[in-house]
N, C-alpha and C positions, 0 to 999 in steps of 0.2 A: 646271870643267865637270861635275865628279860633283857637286857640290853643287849645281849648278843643276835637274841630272837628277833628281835624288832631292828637291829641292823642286816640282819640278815633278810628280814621283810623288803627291806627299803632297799639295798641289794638287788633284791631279785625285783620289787616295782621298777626302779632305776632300769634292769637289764631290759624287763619286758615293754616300757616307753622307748628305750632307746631302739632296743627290735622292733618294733612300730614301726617307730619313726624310720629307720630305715627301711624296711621291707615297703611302708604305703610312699619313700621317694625313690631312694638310689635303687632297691631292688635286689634280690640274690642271682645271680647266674646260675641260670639252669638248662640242661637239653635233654631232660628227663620226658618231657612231653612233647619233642618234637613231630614225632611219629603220630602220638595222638593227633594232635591239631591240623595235622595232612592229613589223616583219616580223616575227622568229622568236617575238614573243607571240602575234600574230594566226596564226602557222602551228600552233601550240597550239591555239586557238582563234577561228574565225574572227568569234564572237559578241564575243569580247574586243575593248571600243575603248578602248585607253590613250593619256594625254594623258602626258609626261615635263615636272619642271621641271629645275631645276640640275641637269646630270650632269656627273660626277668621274670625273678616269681617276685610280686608286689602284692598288698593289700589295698581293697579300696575303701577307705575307713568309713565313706559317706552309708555304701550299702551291706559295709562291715561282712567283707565276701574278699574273699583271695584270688588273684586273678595272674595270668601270664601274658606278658607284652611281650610285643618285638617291634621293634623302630624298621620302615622301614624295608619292608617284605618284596621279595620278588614275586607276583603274581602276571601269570600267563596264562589266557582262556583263548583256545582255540588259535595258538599262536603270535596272538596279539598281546602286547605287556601292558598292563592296567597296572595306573600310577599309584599305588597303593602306599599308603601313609604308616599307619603302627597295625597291626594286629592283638586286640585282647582276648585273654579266655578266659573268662570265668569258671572257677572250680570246684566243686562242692567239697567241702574241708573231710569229714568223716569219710568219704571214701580216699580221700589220700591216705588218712590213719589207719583204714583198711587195707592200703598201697592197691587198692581198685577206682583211679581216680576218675571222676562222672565229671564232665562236661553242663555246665547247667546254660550257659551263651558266651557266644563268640562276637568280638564289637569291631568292626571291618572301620576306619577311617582312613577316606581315599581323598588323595590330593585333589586338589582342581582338574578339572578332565576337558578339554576340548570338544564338543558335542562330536565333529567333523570325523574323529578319532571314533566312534560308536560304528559307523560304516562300515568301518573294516569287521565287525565281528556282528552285524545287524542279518549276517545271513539264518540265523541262528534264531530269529524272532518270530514269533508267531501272533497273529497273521500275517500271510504273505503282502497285505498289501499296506500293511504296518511296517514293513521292510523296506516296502517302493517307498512308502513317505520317508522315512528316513534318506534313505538313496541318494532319490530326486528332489526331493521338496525341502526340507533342510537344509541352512544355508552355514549358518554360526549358534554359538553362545557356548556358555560356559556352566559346567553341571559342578556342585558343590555335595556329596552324599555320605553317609556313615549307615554301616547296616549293623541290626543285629540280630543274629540269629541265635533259637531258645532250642533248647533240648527237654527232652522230659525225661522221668528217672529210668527207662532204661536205655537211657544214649541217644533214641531215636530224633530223629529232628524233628521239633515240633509246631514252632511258628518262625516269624522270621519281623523284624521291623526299617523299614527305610526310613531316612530322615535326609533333608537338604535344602538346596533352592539353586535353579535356574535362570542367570543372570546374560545381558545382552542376545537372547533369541532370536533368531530372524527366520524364518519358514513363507516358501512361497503357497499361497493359500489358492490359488486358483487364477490361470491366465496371467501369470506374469505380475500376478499382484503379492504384494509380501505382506506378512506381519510381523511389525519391524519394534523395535523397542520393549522385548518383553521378559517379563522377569514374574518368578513365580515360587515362592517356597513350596515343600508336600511332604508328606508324610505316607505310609505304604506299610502294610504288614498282608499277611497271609490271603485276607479277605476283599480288606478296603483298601482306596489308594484316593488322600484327599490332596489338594492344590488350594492351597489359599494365595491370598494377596496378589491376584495377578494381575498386572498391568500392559496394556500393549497398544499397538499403532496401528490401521492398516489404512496409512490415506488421510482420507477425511477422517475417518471413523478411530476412536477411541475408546477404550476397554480397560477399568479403573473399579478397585474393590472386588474383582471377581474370584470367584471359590467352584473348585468342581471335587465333586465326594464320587467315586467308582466303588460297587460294591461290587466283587469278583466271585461270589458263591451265592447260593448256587446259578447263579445267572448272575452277567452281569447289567448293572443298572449303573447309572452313568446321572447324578446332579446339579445343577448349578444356578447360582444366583450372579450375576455381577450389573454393572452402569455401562452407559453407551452414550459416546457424545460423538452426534453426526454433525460436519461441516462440508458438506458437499455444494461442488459448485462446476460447470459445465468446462471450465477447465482441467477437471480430472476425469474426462469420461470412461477413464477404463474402467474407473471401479464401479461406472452402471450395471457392468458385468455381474458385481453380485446378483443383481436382481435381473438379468438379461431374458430372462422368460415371460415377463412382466411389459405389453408394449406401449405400456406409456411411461416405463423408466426412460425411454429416448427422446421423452419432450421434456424432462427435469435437466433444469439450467441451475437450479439451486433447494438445498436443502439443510436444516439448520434443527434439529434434535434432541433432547435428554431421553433418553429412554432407564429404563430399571427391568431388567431381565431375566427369567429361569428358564429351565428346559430340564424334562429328564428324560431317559429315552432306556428302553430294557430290550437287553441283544440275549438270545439264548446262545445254547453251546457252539451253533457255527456261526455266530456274530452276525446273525439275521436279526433285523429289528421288529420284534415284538410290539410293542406299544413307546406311542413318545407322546412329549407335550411339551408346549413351548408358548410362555406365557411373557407380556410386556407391555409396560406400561409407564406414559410418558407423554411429553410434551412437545408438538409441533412450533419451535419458533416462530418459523418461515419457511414456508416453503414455495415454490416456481415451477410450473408445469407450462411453456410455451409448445401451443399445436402444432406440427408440422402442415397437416392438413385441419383446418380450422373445422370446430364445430358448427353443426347448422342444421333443423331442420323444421319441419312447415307450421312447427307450432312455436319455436323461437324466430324469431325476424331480425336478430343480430344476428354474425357470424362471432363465436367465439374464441379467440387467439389465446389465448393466458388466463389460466385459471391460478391464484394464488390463497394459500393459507396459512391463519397468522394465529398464535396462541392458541391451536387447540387442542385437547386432550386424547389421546390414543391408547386404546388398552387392544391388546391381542391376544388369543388366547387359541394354537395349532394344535391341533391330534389329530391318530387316525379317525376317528369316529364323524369328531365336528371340529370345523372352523372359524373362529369369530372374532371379526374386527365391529370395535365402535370408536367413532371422531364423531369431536363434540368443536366446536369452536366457530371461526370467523373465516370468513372467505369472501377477495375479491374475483370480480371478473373483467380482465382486460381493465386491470387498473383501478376500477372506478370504490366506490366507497364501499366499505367494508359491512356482510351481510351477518348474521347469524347461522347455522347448520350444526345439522344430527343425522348420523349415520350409522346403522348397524347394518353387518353384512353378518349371514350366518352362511356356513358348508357343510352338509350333511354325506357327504359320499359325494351323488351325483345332484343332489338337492342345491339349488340357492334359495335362499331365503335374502331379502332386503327390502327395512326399513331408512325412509329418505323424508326427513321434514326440513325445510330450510324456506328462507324468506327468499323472494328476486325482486329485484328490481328496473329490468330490461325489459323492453314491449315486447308482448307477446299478442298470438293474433291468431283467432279461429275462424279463416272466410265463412264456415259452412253455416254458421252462427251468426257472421256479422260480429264478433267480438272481440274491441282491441285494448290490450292493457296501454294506458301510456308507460313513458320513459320512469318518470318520477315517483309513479307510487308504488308499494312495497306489495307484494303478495304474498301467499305463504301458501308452500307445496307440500303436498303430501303424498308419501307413495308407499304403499305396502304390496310386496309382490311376490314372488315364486315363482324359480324355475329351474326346469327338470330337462334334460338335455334338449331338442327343439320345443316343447312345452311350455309356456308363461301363463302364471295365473296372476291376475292382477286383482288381489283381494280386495283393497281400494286405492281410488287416487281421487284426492281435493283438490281444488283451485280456488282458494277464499281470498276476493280483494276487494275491501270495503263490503258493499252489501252483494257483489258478485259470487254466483259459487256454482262451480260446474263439479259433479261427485259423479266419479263411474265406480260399483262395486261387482264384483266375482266375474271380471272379464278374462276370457281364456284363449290364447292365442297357439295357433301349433305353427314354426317354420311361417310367423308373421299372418299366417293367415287366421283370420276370424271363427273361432267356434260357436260363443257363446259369452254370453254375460247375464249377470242379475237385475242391475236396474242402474237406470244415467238421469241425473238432476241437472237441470239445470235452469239459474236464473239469473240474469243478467241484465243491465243497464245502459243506455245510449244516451248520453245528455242526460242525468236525473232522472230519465222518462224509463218505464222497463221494456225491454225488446224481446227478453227470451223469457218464459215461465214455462217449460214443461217437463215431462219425466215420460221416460221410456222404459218398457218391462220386458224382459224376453220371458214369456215360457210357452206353451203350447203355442200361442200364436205371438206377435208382434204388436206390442200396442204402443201409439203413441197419444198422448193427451199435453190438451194443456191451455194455457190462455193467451198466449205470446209465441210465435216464431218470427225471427227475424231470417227471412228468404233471400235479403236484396244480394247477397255474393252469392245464392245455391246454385244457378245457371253457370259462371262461373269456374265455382270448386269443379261441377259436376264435367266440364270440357276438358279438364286436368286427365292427361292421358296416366295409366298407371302399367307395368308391364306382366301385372297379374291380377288377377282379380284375388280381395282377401276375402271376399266373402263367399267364396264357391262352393263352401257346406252349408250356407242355409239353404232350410228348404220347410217354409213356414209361409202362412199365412198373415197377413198385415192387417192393421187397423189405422186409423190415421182419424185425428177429428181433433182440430184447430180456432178458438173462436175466431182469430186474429191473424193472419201473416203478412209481413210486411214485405212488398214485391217490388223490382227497380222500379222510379220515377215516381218513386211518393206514390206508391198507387198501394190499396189495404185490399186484401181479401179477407173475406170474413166469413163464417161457417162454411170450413173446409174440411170437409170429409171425403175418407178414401175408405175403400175395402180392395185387397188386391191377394195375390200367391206369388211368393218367391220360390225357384227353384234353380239352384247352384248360384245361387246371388246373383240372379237377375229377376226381375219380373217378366211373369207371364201370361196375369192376370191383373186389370185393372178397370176400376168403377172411381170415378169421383167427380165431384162437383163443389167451385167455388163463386161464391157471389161478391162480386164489384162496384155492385151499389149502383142506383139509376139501372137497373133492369138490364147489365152488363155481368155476364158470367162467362165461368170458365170451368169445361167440359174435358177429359181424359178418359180413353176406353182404353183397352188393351186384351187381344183376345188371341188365346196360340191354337194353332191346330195338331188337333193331338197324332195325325200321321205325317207332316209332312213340318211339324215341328217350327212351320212359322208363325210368329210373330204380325200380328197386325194391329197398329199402333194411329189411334186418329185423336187431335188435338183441337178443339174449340177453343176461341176466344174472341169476346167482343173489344178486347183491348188488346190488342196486338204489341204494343212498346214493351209489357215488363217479360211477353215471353222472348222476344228478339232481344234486347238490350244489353247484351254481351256478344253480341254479332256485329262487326264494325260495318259492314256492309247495309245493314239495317239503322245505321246513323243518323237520325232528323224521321223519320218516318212516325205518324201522327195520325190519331186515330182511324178506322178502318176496320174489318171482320178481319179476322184469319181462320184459314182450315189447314191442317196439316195431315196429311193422312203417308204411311209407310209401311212398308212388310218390308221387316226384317228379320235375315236366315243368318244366323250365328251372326260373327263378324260382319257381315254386309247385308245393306240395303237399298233398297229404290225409294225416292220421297216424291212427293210434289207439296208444294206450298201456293195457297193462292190467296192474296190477300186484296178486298176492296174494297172502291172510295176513301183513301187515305192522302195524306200530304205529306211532302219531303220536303220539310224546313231545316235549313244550316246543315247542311250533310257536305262534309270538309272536299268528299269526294266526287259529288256530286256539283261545286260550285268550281272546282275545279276544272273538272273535264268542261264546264258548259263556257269558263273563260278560253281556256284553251278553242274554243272551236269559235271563237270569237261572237258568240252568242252571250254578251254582257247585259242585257236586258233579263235574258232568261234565269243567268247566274243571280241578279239583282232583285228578283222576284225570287228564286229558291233561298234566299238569305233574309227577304222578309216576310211576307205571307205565305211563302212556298208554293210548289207546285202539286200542284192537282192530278188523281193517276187514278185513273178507274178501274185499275184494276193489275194485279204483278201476279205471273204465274211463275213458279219454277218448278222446273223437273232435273232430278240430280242424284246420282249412285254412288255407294260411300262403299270403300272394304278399309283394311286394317290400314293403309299409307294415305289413299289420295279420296278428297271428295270433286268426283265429277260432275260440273254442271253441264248437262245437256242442253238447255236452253232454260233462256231469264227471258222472258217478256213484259214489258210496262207499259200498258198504254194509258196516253192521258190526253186533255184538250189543249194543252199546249207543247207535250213531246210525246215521245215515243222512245224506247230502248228493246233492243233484241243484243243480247248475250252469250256467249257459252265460254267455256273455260274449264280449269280445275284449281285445286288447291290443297298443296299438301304440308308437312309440316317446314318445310323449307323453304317455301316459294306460293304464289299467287298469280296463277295465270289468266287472265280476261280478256277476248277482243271481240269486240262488236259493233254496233251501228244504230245512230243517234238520229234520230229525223224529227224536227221544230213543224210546225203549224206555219204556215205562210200566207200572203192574200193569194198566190198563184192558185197555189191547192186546194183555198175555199173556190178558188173560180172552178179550175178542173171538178172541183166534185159536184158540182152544177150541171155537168153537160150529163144530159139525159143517158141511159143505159153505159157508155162508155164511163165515164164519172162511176158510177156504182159499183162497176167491176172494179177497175183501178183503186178506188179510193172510197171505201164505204164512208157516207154519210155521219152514220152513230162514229167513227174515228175521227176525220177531220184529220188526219193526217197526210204530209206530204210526198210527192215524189222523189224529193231531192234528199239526201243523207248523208251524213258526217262517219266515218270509219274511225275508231280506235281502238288502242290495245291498253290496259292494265300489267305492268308485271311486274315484282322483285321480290324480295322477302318481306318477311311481317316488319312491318313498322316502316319499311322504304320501297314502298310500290311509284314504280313510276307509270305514269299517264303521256299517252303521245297518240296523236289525231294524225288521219291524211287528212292534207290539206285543198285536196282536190274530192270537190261535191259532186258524186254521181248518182245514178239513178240504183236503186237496189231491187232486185227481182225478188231475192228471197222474202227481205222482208214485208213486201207488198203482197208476196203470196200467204204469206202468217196470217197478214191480218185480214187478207181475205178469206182464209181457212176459217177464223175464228168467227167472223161475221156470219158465215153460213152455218157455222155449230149452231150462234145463237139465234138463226131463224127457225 
C-alpha cells in the first residue's frame, strides 16, 4: 500500500512537472479570453481595433503568474497598423477558479517601428505643436518599445509602464540644422518618462552621457544632466545660429569646449513655463573672437582686432529670476602673450551686475592727466559695476600699475551722461618723478585737492569737440586748490586756487589765481549775467606760451603779457586777444611765408633770435562750426602782419598782408607832417606790402604770396587808427 501511495505521489509530481513544463513553453490553446483582452485593450484605448490569432495559456515560472500570449497581433490605431510583436496577459489564478477571470497586466512587445511611420497617426498627439515637431522636424530613426499595462482588483486600469530605446535619430533642431546621430534608451509609466544614455551630434557640438527624467503629475517637470563637447570653427557658420541673438557670436571664428550640463524647467497644465534653470560648467580650450569692427576707445590707444581665450573655467547658471556667468582663465589680445582674467556677470530681471579683474598689458593713455602706460608693463583692472536699463553705476574701478593708481568709486551714469560719483584717486608717475596726487569728492559742492596735477595735455583734451555734453546735470559749486601743476613748456604753477558755480555743466562762475614764480601769474574771472544769461570770461597771464601752446598758429611765440577777454551766449562768442612785447622764434609758419616773399634775412632772424612784435591784437566770433577771424594785427620793428580769415573743422582759411621795415620808409617817416600821417613814427613801418593767402585742411595748409609789391591803403589806415587810440 505504501508503495502504491508513493508511486502514485511520484505519478502525479511527474504529471504536475511535466504540466509546467509545458504550459511555462509550448502553452495550451485557448480563445476563452479573447474578448477579454479586446475589452481591456480597447478600455486603454478606444481608437485601438485589435484582431488576436493563436492564444496560449502559459505560465511565467520566474513571477510564478499564469499568463496569455499571442505571437504576432494585428493591431490598428486610428487606421494605421502598428507592427506589434506577441501580446501577454497576465491573470490572476483564483479568479479563473472562480471562472471570473481579473486581468492583473497586459505586456505589449512591438517590433522595430520606423519613427517616419508615427506621422501618420501624430495627429492624435497632444500638444499641437508636439505634432508640428514630429511632422516637420523629424527626419529618421528607429524606435525599439514594450509596454505594460497594470490593472487593479476591480479590472480598472491602473498604471501603465514603457520600456525601449531610440536608435539612428535625426531631427532638424532649428534653421536647417539637424541633430544627427542619436540614440537614447527610456523608460515611461503613468507619471515619469526617464531617457538615459543619450548621445548625439549637432555639428560642431556633441552630447554624450545625457539623461532627461519628465515628471508628468501633477505638472509637468522636465530634468537633465548630460556632457557637451563644442568644436566650432568659422567654417560651419550656420550653427552660429544657435546663439544668433548674441552679436558677437559673428566675430567667433573658432571655439573648442567640455562643458557638463543640467537644466530643469516646470510647465503647468497648458505647457506654459513656470520656472526653469539651466546650470553648466566647464572648460574653455580656445577659443577666437575676430572684430569685424575693431575695438577702440580714448582710454585704450591700440585698436583691438582678436580677442582670444585659452584654458578657462566657465560655470553658468540661467533662471527666470537671476543669471550668472563666471570665466576665470587666460586671454590674449591680437595675438600677443597670454594675460590672466575673472569675470562674473550677474541678471536680475532688468538688473546687470558685473565684476571684471584682469591684468593688460597694451598702452593705455589719459591726456587729461598726462598719463601713459607703456607697451610692456602689466596692469591690473578692476571693475565693479551695475546697470539697470539706461542707468550705470560704477561701484568701483582701479587702475594699479607698479606705484600708479587711478580709483573712481560710486559713479553714476544715465544714457552716458554724468550724474554723480563719490570720490576719484589719483596718483601717478612720469619718469620715477610724481605728476598726479589728488583726489576728488563730489557732494554738496565739488572739491578738488591735492599736491600734484599734471595740466600739460588739459588745453588739448579740453578742444576735443564732443557732440553732447555729459555733464548737463551738474549744478554745483566747485573748489579747486593745487600746490603744484604742471603747464606746456616746463613751465610749474604753484598755489592754484579756484572757487567757481557749475550750472548744466558749464561754468558760470569763476575766481582763481596762479603763481609762476618771478612775479608772473595767472588770472581767470568768469562772471554770468543773471538776465541776459551771458557769459563774460577774461583771461590774464604774464606767460602767454602755456595758455596758447596747443594753438599751432601760436607756434614760436615767447614771452609777452596776454589778455583775453569774451562774452559768450550759449554756443557762440565774440573774443579779442591781445598779446605784448613778445618774440616769434622758429614758427614753421612763419619762416615760411617770410622765404616765400623772398625776405631770407627776415626768415633768418625769425629762426634765430626771432622777431620782435609789440604787440598782436585779434578780434574773432566762434558759433558751433566756424571760428571767424575778423582781424589779426602784429605790429613790430621789423614787420608788420594784418589778417583775417576763418577756420572750421575741415579747412583753414587766411589772406592777408605783410609789410618789412625798409630804409625808404625810415626816410619817408622823416618828412615832417606828411611822414606822421602816412607812417607813424612809434611803427616804423613801410609803404610797400607783400599780399598772401593761407589755406587747406589741418595738417596741409598751403602758403602763396602775390608777387607784385603794392602800396596798401587799408593797412596804413590800421595803423594809423591805432596810433591815434594811443595818443
Amino acid at each position: 500500500m505504501k508503495k502504491i501511495i508513493y508511486y502514485l505521489i511520484l505519478l502525479l509530481f511527474f504529471i504536475l512537472i511535466s504540466f509546467t513544463i509545458i504550459i511555462s513553453t509550448i502553452g495550451i490553446n485557448t480563445d476563452r479570453f479573447n474578448n477579454l483582452i479586446i475589452k481591456k485593450i480597447n478600455q486603454t484605448n478606444s481608437n485601438i481595433n485589435l484582431k488576436l490569432s493563436t492564444i496560449k495559456f502559459k505560465l511565467d515560472v520566474k513571477e510564478i503568474s499564469l499568463f496569455i500570449e499571442t505571437i504576432n497581433p494585428q493591431i490598428n490605431y486610428r487606421k494605421v497598423d502598428v507592427p506589434a510583436k506577441k501580446i501577454k496577459v497576465y491573470i490572476n489564478f483564483f479568479s479563473i477558479i472562480k471562472s471570473n477571470p481579473e486581468i492583473k497586466k497586459i505586456n505589449l512587445v512591438f517590433n522595430q517601428i520606423d519613427i517616419v511611420e508615427l506621422k501618420k497617426i501624430s495627429a492624435t498627439f497632444k500638444p499641437s505643436n508636439f505634432t508640428s515637431l514630429i511632422n516637420n522636424k523629424i527626419k529618421k530613426g528607429k524606435f525599439n518599445t514594450e509596454i505594460e499595462i497594470y490593472f487593479n482588483n476591480g479590472n480598472l486600469l491602473d498604471n501603465f509602464i514603457a520600456r525601449g530605446s531610440v536608435t539612428n535619430f535625426e531631427t532638424e533642431v532649428i534653421n536647417n540644422i539637424d541633430l544627427e546621430k542619436t540614440s537614447f534608451s527610456f523608460f515611461a509609466d503613468k507619471t515619469d518618462v526617464l531617457i538615459k544614455n543619450i548621445s548625439s551630434e549637432a555639428g560642431p557640438i556633441k552630447l554624450e552621457e545625457g539623461d532627461i527624467k519628465l515628471k508628468l503629475s501633477p505638472e509637468i517637470e522636465i530634468e537633465s544632466n548630460f556632457k557637451t563637447n563644442i568644436n566650432y570653427n568659422n567654417k560651419l557658420k550656420k550653427y552660429a545660429n544657435f546663439i544668433k541673438d548674441l552679436d558677437f557670436a559673428k566675430d567667433i571664428t573658432n571655439l573648442e569646449a567640455d562643458l557638463n550640463s543640467s537644466f530643469f524647467i516646470n510647465l503647468d497644465n497648458t505647457y506654459k513655463v513656470k520656472k526653469y534653470n539651466f546650470k553648466s560648467k566647464g572648460i574653455i580650450i580656445k577659443s577666437n573672437l575676430n572684430f569685424k569692427k575693431p575695438l577702440k576707445n580714448f582710454f585704450f590707444k591700440d585698436e583691438i582686432n582678436q580677442l582670444t581665450l585659452i584654458n578657462s573655467e566657465i560655470e553658468t547658471n540661467l533662471s527666470f529670476k537671476k543669471n550668472t556667468t563666471s570665466i576665470s582663465g587666460k586671454y590674449l589680445l591680437n595675438g600677443e602673450d597670454p594675460l590672466l582674467f575673472n569675470l562674473e556677470n550677474i541678471i536680475n530681471k532688468d538688473l546687470l551686475k558685473l565684476k571684471l579683474n584682469t591684468q593688460y598689458k597694451k598702452p593705455l593713455e589719459l591726456e587729461i592727466i598726462n598719463y601713459k602706460k607703456p607697451r610692456k608693463l602689466i596692469a591690473n583692472l578692476f571693475l565693479n559695476l551695475e546697470k539697470q536699463k539706461n542707468k550705470i553705476k560704477i561701484n568701483e574701478m582701479n587702475l594699479i600699475e607698479g606705484n600708479n593708481l587711478i580709483s573712481v568709486k560710486g559713479l553714476k551714469l544715465n544714457k552716458e551722461k554724468f550724474l554723480s560719483f563719490n570720490k576719484i584717486l589719483v596718483k601717478t608717475y612720469d619718469a620715477d618723478k610724481i605728476n598726479n596726487d589728488f583726489n576728488i569728492s563730489y557732494g554738496k559742492k565739488i572739491s578738488i585737492q591735492g599736491t600734484h596735477f599734471d595740466a600739460s595735455n588739459l588745453s588739448k583734451f579740453l578742444k576735443q569737440k564732443s557732440k553732447q555734453n555729459i555733464l548737463s546735470s551738474v549744478n554745483k559749486e566747485i573748489e579747486v586748490d593745487f600746490n603744484n601743476i604742471a603747464v606746456p613748456l616746463s613751465k610749474k604753477l604753484k598755489n592754484f586756487k579756484l572757487i567757481g558755480k557749475i550750472q548744466k555743466g558749464k561754468f558760470t562762475k569763476i575766481s582763481s589765481k596762479g603763481d609762476f614764480g618771478n612775479n608772473n601769474f595767472l588770472d581767470i574771472t568768469m562772471k554770468t549775467d543773471q538776465n541776459s544769461e551771458k557769459k563774460y570770461l577774461e583771461v590774464f597771464s604774464d606767460l602767454p606760451g602755456p595758455i596758447l601752446s596747443e594753438y599751432d598758429f601760436f607756434k614760436g611765440l615767447t614771452g609777452g603779457k596776454l589778455l583775453y577777454s569774451s562774452i559768450i551766449n550759449e554756443e557762440n562768442y565774440s573774443s579779442k586777444l591781445k598779446i605784448e612785447n613778445f618774440k616769434v622764434i622758429n614758427a614753421p609758419g612763419m619762416v615760411r611765408l617770410l622765404s616765400l616773399a623772398d625776405l631770407s634775412g627776415l626768415a633768418d632772424l625769425s629762426e634765430g633770435e626771432g622777431l620782435s612784435f609789440d604787440t598782436l591784437e585779434i578780434n574773432m566770433e566762434k558759433n558751433k562750426e566756424t571760428l571767424k577771424l575778423n582781424e589779426i594785427l602784429a605790429l613790430g620793428p621789423s614787420i608788420s602782419v594784418l589778417m583775417e580769415g576763418y577756420q572750421n573743422s575741415d579747412i583753414t582759411s587766411l589772406r592777408g598782408t605783410l609789410v618789412p621795415a625798409k630804409t625808404l620808409n625810415k626816410v619817408i617817416s622823416k618828412i615832417p607832417v606828411i611822414g606822421d600821417i602816412i607812417i607813424p613814427k612809434e611803427v616804423g613801418e613801410g609803404l610797400f606790402g607783400i599780399s598772401f593767402k593761407m589755406k587747406g585742411p589741418p595738417g596741409k595748409i598751403k602758403t602763396t604770396i602775390n608777387p607784385i609789391r603794392t602800396v596798401t591803403p587799408r593797412f596804413i589806415q590800421k595803423i594809423i587808427d591805432r596810433n591815434k587810440k594811443s595818443k
